[in-house]
C-alpha positions in Angstrom: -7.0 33.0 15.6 -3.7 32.2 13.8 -4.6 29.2 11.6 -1.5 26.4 11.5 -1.1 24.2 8.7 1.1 20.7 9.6 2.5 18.5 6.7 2.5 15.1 7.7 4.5 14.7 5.5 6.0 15.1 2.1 9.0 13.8 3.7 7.3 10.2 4.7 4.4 8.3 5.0 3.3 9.0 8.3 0.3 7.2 8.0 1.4 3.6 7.1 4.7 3.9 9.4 4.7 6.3 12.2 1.3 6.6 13.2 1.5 5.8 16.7 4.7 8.8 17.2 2.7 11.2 15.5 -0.5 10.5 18.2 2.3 10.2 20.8 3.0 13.6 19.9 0.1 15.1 19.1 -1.2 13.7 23.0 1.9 16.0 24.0 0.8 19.0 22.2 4.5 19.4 19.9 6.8 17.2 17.9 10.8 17.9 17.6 11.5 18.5 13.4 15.6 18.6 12.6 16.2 21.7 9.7 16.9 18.8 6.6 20.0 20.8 5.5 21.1 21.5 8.8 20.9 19.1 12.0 21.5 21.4 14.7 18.5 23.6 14.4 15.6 22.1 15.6 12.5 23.3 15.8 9.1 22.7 18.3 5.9 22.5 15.9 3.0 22.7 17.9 -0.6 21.1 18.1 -3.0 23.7 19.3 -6.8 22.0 19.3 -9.0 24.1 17.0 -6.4 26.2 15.5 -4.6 23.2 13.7 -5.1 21.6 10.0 -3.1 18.4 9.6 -2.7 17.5 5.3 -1.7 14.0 5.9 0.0 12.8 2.9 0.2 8.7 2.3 -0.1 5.8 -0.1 -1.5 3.4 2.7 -4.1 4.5 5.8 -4.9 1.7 7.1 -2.7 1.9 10.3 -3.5 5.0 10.5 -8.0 4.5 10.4 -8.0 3.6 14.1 -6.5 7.0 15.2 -9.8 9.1 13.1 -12.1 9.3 16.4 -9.4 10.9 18.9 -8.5 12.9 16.0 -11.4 14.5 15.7 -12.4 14.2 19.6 -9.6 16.6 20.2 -10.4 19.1 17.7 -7.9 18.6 14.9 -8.8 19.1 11.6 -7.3 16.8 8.4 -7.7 15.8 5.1 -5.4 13.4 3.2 -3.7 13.2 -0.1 -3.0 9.6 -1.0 -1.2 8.4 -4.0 -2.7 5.2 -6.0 -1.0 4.6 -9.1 -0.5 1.0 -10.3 3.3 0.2 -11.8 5.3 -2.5 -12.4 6.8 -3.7 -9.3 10.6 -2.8 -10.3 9.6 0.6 -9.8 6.9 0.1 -6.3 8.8 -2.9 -4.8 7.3 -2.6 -1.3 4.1 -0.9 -2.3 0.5 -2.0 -2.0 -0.9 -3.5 -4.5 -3.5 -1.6 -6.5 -6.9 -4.1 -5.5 -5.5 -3.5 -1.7 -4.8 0.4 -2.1 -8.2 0.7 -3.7 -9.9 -0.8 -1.2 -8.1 1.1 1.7 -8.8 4.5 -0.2 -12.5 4.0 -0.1 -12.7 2.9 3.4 -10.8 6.0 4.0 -13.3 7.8 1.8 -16.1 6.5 3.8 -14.8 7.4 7.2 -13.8 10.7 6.2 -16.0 12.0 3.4 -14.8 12.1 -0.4 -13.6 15.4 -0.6 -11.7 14.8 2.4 -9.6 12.0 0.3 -7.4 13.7 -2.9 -5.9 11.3 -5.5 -2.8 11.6 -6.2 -2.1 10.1 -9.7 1.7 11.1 -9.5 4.3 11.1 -10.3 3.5 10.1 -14.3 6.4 8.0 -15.1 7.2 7.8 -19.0 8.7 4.7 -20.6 8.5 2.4 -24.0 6.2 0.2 -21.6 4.6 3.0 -19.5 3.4 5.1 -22.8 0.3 7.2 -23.2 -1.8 4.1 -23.3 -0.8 2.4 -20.6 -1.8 5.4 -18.6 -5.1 6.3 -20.1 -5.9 2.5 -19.3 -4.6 2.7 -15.3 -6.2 6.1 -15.1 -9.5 5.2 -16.3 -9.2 1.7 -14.3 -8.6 3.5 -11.0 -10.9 6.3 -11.2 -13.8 4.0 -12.4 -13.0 2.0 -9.1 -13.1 5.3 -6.9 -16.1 7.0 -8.3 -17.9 8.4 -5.2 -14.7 7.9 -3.3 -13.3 11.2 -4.2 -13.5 14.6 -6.0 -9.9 15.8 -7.3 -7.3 14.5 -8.6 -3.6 16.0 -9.1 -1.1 14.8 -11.6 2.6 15.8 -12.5 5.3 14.1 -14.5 8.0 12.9 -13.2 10.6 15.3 -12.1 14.4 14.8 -11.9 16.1 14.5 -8.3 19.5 13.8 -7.7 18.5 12.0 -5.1 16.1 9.5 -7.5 18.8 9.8 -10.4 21.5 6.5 -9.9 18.3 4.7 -9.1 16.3 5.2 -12.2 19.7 4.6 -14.0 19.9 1.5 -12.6 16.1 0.6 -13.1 17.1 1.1 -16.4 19.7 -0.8 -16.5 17.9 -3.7 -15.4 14.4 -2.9 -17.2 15.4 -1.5 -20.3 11.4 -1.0 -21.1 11.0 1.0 -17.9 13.5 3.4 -18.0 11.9 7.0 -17.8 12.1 9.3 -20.9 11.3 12.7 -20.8 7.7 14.2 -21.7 7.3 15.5 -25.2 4.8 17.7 -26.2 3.7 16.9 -29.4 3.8 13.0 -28.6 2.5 13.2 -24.5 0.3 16.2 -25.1 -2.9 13.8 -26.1 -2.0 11.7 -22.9 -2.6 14.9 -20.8 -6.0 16.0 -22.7 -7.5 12.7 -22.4 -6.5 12.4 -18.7 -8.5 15.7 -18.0 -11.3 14.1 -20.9 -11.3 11.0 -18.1 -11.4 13.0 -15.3 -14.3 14.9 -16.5 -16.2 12.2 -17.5 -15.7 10.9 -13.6 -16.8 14.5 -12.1 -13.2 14.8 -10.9 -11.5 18.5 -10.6 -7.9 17.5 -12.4 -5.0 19.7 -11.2 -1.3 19.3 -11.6 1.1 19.7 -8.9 4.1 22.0 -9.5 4.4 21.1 -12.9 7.5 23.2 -14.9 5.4 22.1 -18.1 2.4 24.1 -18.8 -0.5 21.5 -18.5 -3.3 24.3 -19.2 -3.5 24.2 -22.9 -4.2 20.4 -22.4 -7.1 20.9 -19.5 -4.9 20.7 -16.5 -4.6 23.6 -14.3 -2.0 24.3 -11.6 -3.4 23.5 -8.5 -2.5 23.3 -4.3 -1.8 20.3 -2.7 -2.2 22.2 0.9 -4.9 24.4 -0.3 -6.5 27.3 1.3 -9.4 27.5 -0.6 -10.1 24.2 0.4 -9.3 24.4 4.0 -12.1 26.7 4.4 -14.7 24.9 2.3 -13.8 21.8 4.2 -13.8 23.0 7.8 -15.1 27.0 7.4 -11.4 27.8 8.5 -9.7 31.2 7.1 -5.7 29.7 5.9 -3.5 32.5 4.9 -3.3 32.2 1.0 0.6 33.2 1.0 2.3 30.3 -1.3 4.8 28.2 0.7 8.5 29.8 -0.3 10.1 27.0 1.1 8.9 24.8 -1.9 9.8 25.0 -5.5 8.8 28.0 -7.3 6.0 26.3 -9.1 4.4 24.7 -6.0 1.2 26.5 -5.3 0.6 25.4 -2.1 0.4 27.7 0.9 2.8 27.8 4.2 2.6 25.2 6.2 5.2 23.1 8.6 6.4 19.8 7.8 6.7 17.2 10.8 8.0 14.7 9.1 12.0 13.3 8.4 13.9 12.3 5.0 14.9 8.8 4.6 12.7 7.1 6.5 9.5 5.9 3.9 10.0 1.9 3.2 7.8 1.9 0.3 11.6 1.5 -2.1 9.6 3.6 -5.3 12.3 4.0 -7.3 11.0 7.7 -8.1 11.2 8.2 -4.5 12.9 12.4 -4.3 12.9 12.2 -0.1 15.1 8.9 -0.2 18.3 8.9 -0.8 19.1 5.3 0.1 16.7 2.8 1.3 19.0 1.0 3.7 20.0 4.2 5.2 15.6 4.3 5.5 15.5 1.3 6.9 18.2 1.6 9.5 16.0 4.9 10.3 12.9 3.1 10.9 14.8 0.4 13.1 15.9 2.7 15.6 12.7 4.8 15.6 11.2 5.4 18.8 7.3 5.8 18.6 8.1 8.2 22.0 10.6 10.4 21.0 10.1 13.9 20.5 11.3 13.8 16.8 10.6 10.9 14.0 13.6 9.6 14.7 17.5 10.1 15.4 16.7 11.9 19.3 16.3 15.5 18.3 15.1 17.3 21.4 13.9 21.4 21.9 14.0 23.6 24.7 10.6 23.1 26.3 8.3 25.1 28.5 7.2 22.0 31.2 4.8 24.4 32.1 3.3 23.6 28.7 4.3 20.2 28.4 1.3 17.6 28.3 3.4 14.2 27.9 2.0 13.2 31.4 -0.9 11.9 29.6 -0.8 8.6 29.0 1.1 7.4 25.9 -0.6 5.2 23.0 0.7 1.4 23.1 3.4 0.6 20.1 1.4 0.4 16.6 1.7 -3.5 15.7 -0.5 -3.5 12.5 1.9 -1.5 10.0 1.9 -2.3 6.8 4.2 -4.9 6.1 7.2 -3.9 5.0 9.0 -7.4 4.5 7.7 -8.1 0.6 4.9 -6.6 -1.4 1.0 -7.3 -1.0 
């Protein structure tokens, strides 16, 4: 058996927004993905029972809890990576709130299972109000409140994207206390020790997440977000251990497909790299079609009908997102 690995996504969060496409096309057996740097080629990614691991990646499951059973039902394998951190709201206009994030990652937890749920504590955003105390303070806070709810957690510092650039500038601009300054070593350094001191204390496994500074000498190791290792501990499923060379150089994890679309996450996070501009995401989200073949815009591949389940019947139109109109 040929082991498949789908991202869902690092471009989006599936989860909270698109939940009812993704079953849609998951019912059908394939989803329609657009090449990001080049429209035209489109590719079929396929949903083979049994022979398919899903890495959801989201910052709100909720929506999403109700799909778990058919999930599972049809022999689909997942785990989820879901960011909680807790910043002020220029930076997270349109996220959850931490009491309501906290409270959806534990009932996620106790669906799933705890190692099933990573923590994502990223991406650490620097600033004269968001120093190394405010974040041994959040850190501490939120992994007290999701002891027993999971067992790793994966860090990195904020990296600079064009695409998240005029953005921060502006945040800046506005928020003079929260504009991001660069990690130092000799005054962050303590910050990262006493992260992996917390961590411990918790029973968590820290890791960092393609980190270009070297966490190790601090107790952070360089980990995988989509990790084989794992994969097999979680399911008893052999994934090919060959790093993913369509990520940055220092992303450890290994191959897998991504499903999901740029510009299309309403979350606003100012540190946002797969957004360049959140009307352009909203717009996106608008025109989406929960029965398309591809998130959204009409991309469509060759198909085999002899293949195609659509037939079956579809899922009704998800009505309980996340509210995207204001914050929590």
């Amino acid at each position: 058996m040929s082991l498949r690995i789908l991202s869902a996504s690092r471009r989006t969060d599936i989860p909270a927004f698109y939940g009812d496409w993704f079953m849609n096309r998951m019912r059908a057996g394939w989803c329609a993905v657009p090449n990001p740097f080049n429209a035209e080629q489109v590719s079929r990614m396929d949903f083979v029972p049994g022979e398919t691991v899903i890495v959801f990646w989201t910052r709100w499951p909720l929506p999403f809890l109700r799909h778990l059973d058919e999930l599972e039902q049809r022999g689909f394998a997942f785990y989820f990576l879901y960011t909680l951190v807790d910043y002020p709201r220029p930076l997270e206009p349109h996220a959850p709130l931490c009491v309501k994030s906290l409270d959806a990652f534990r009932r996620l937890a106790n669906r799933v299972g705890p190692e099933r749920v990573v923590w994502r504590y990223d991406p650490i955003v620097l600033s004269n109000a968001m120093d190394g105390d405010f974040h041994r303070e959040r850190f501490a806070r939120i992994g007290q409140r999701l002891r027993g709810a999971t067992r790793r957690v994966v860090i990195s510092i904020l990296d600079d994207y064009a695409k998240m650039r005029g953005r921060l500038q502006t945040l800046g601009a506005a928020h003079p206390e929260l504009a991001p300054r660069p990690f130092d070593t000799e005054r962050d350094g303590s910050l990262i020790r006493d992260l992996a001191t917390i961590a411990g204390d918790l029973g968590l496994d820290i890791q960092s997440c393609a980190e270009e500074i070297d966490l190790q000498p601090w107790g952070v190791s360089p980990g995988k977000c989509i990790d084989d290792r794992l994969i097999r501990r979680l399911f008893g499923l052999a994934a090919a251990a060959r790093k993913d060379k369509s990520q940055r150089a220092l992303c450890g994890c290994i191959e897998a497909r991504d499903i999901g679309m740029y510009d299309s996450c309403l979350f606003g996070c100012a540190y946002c790299y797969a957004t360049r501009s959140f009307a352009l995401a909203r717009c996106h989200q608008a025109a989406h079609d929960p029965h398309g073949e591809s998130l959204y815009g009409g991309y469509r591949v060759a198909l085999d009908r002899s293949k195609d389940a659509s037939a079956e019947p579809r899922l009704p139109v998800q009505r309980d997102l996340f509210e995207t109109s204001g914050p929590l």
